[in-house]
C-alpha positions in Angstrom: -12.4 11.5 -26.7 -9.7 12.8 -24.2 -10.8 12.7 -20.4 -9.1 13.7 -17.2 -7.4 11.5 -14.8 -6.0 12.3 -11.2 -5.7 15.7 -11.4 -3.8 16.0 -14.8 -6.2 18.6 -15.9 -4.3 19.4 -18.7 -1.8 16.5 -18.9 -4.5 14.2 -20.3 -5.3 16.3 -22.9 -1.2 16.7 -23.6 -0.8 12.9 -23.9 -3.5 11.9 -25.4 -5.2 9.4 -23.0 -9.2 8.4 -23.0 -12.2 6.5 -23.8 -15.6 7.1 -25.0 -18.7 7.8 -22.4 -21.1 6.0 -23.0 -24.0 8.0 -24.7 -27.7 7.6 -23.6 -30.3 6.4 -26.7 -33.5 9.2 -27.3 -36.1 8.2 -28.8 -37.6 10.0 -31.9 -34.4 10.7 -33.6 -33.9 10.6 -37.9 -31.2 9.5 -39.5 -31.0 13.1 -40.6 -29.8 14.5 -36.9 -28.1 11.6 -36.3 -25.8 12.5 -39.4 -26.1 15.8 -38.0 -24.6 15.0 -34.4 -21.7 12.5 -35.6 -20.6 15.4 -37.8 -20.7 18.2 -34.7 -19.4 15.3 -33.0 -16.2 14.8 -35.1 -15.8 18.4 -34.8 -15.5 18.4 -31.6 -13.1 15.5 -31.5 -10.9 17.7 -34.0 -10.7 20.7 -32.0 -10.0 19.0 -29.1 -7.3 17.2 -30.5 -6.1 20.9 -31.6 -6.3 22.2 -28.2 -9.3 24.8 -29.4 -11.0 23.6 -26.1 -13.5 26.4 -26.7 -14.9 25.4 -30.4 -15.0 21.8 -28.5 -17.0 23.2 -25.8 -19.7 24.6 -28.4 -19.8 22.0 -31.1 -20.9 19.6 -27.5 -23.4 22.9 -26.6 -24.7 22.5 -30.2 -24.9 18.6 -29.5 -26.8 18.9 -26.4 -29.4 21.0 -27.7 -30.3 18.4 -30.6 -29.7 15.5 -28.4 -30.3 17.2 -24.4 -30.5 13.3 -23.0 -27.6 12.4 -24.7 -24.9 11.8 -21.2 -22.0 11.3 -23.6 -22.4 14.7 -24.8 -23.1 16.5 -21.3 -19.9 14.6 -20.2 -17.8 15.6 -23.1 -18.6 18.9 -22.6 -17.7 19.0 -18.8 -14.4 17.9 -20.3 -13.9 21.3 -22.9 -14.6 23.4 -19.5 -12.4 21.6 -17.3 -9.6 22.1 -20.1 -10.5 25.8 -20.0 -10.4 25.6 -16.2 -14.3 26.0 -16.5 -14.3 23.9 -12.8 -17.7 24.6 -11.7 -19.2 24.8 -14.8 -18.3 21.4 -15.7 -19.2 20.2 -12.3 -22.4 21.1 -14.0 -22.4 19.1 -16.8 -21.2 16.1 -14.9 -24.1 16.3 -12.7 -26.0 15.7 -15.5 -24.4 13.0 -17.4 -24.5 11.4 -14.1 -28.6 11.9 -13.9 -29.0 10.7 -17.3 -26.4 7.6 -17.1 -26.2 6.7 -13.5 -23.9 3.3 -13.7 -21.8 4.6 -15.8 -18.0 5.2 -14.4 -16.5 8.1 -16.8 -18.9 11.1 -15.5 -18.0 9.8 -12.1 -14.1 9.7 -12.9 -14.5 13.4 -14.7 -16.8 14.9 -11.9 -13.9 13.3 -9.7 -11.1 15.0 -11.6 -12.9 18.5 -11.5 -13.6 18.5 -7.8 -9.6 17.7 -7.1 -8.7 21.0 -9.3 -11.1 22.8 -6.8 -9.0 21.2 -3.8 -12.3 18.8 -2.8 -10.2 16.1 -1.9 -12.9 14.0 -0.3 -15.5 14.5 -2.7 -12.9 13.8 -5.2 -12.2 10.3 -3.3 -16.1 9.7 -2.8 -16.5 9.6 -6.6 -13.4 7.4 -7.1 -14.9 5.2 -4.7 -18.3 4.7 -6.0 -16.6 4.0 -9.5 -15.0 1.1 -7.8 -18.2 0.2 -6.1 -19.0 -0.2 -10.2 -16.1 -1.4 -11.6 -13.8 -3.0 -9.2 -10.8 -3.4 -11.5 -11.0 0.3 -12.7 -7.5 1.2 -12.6 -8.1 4.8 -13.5 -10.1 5.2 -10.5 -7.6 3.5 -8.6 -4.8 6.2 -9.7 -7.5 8.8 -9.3 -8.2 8.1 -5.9 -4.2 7.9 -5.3 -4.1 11.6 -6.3 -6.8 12.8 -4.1 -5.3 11.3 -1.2 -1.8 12.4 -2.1 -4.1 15.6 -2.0 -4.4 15.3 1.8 -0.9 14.3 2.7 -2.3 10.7 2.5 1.0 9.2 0.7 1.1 5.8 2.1 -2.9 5.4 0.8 -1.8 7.4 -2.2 1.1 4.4 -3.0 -1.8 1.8 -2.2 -3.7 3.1 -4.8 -1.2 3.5 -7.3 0.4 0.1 -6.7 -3.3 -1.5 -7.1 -3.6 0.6 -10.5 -0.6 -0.4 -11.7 -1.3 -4.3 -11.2 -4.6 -4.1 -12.9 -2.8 -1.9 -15.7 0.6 -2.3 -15.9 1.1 -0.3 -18.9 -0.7 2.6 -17.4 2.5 5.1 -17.5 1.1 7.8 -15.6 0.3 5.8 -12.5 3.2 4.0 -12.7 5.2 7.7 -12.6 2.8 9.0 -9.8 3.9 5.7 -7.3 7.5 6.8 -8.1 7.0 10.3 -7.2 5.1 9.0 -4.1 8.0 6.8 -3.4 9.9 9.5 -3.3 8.3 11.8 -1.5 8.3 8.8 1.5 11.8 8.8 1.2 12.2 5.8 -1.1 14.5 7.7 -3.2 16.5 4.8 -4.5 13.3 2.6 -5.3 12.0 5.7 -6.3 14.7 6.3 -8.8 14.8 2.8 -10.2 10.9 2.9 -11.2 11.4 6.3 -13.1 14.6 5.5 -15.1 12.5 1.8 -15.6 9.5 3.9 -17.0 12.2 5.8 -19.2 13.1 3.0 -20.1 10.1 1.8 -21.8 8.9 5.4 -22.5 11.9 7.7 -23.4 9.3 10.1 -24.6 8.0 10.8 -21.2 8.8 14.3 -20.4 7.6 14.0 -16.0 9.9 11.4 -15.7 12.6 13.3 -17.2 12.3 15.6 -15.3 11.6 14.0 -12.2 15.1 12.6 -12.9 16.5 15.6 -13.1 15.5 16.5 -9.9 16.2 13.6 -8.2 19.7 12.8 -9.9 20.7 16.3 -9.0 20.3 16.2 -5.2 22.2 12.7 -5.6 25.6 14.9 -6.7 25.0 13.5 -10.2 24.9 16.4 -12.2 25.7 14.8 -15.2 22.6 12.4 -15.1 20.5 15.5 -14.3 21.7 17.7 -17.2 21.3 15.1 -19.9 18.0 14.0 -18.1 16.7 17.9 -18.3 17.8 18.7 -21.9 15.4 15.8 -22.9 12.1 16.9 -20.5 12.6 20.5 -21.6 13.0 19.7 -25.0 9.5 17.6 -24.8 7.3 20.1 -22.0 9.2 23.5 -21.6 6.3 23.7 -18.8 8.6 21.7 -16.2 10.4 24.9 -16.1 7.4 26.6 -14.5 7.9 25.7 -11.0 4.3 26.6 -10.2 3.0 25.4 -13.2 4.2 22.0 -11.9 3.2 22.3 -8.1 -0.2 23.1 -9.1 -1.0 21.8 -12.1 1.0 18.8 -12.2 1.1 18.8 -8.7 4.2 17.0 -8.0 4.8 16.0 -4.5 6.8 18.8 -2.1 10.1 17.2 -1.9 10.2 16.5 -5.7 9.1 20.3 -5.8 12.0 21.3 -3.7 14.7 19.2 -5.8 13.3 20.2 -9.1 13.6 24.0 -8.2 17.2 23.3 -6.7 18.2 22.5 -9.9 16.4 25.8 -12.1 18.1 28.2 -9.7 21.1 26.9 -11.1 20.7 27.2 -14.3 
């Protein structure tokens, strides 16, 4: 299944990142509806990988009416909605999955996600922090947290978390790009620069760091670097060219805001 980290609403479900919730046994059930729900299920899975977050979000309705104690399914579906920017509704289904499956971390981690896109920072960071209390080495949670309190202007704690993420995970990509961006945005810019063209590096793919170079490489005076760095991140997201799509959304930090939008005004 895809899932929702730190705020990436949408950027989980663009790279591809997840792991199955846990789903909660019922009693009573034949082989008959369970054949049933693996086949909505797989549905559900396919239009999600599609990006038809809709048909997702009814082939988990269809799922929860056959199986309504089933948390994996109330959880999955909370993610459909939060892809369709369905905040509270999910917030909904989290609540549930979390009823139903109380020790288990991904409701928590989604619930967490979903609160950040409705700017509840430290609800957000309450959920990250109980998913620790579970699972102390959770470096999702870790990276999570980081994002919520990069949500309050909280970069120093933000790096702490990140850092911790990335030493439990090192090939976690993501939290290794959002410590560079906080880096940067605590004027780090040339330790910040060296962890971005290092996650290049390993991941030329990785359109945020592209970009991120971009911007930064451009304030340097190195417009070379910054050309060659955009013509690959546009080539991968053409959504780093929506300046709001990226200070919402992706929710860079300001002064990696700033640079990036330097550099579209001119060209």
């Amino acid at each position: 299944m895809i899932k929702l980290i730190a705020i990436f609403l949408s950027l989980l479900l663009v790279f591809g990142w997840g792991r199955p919730v846990m789903a909660q046994p019922q009693l009573s059930i034949t082989q008959e509806q369970l054949k049933q729900g693996d086949e909505l299920a797989n549905q559900a899975f396919a239009a999600t990988n599609q990006g038809d977050f809709a048909t997702a979000e009814m082939y988990w309705t269809q799922i929860i009416e056959q199986f309504p104690t089933n948390a994996g399914a109330w959880s999955n579906r909370g993610n459909s909605r939060v892809s369709q920017n369905k905040l509270q509704a999910a917030l909904g289904d989290y609540n549930k999955a979390i009823e139903l499956a109380p020790n288990v971390t991904d409701p928590y981690l989604n619930r967490g996600a979903a609160l950040e896109g409705l700017g509840k920072w430290e609800e957000a960071i309450a959920d990250y922090n109980h998913v620790l209390e579970l699972d102390p080495n959770d470096a999702m949670a870790y990276n999570n947290r980081g994002n919520a309190k990069a949500g309050l202007g909280k970069w120093e704690d933000a790096i702490a978390d990140y850092k911790k993420s990335n030493d439990i995970a090192p090939n976690f990509a993501f939290s290794r790009a959002n410590y560079a961006l906080a880096l940067y945005e605590t004027g780090q810019i040339d330790q910040a620069i060296r962890q971005m063209r290092n996650i290049v590096r390993k991941y030329p793919q990785f359109a945020d760091m592209r970009a991120a170079l971009t911007a930064a490489y451009w304030i340097k005076g190195e417009q070379g670097e910054a050309e060659s760095n955009w013509v690959a991140a546009y080539g991968l997201d053409p959504r780093y060219k929506d300046i709001n799509w990226v200070t919402n959304i992706r929710r860079w930090p300001p002064s990696m805001v700033i640079a990036l939008d330097k550099f579209l005004k001119l060209q």
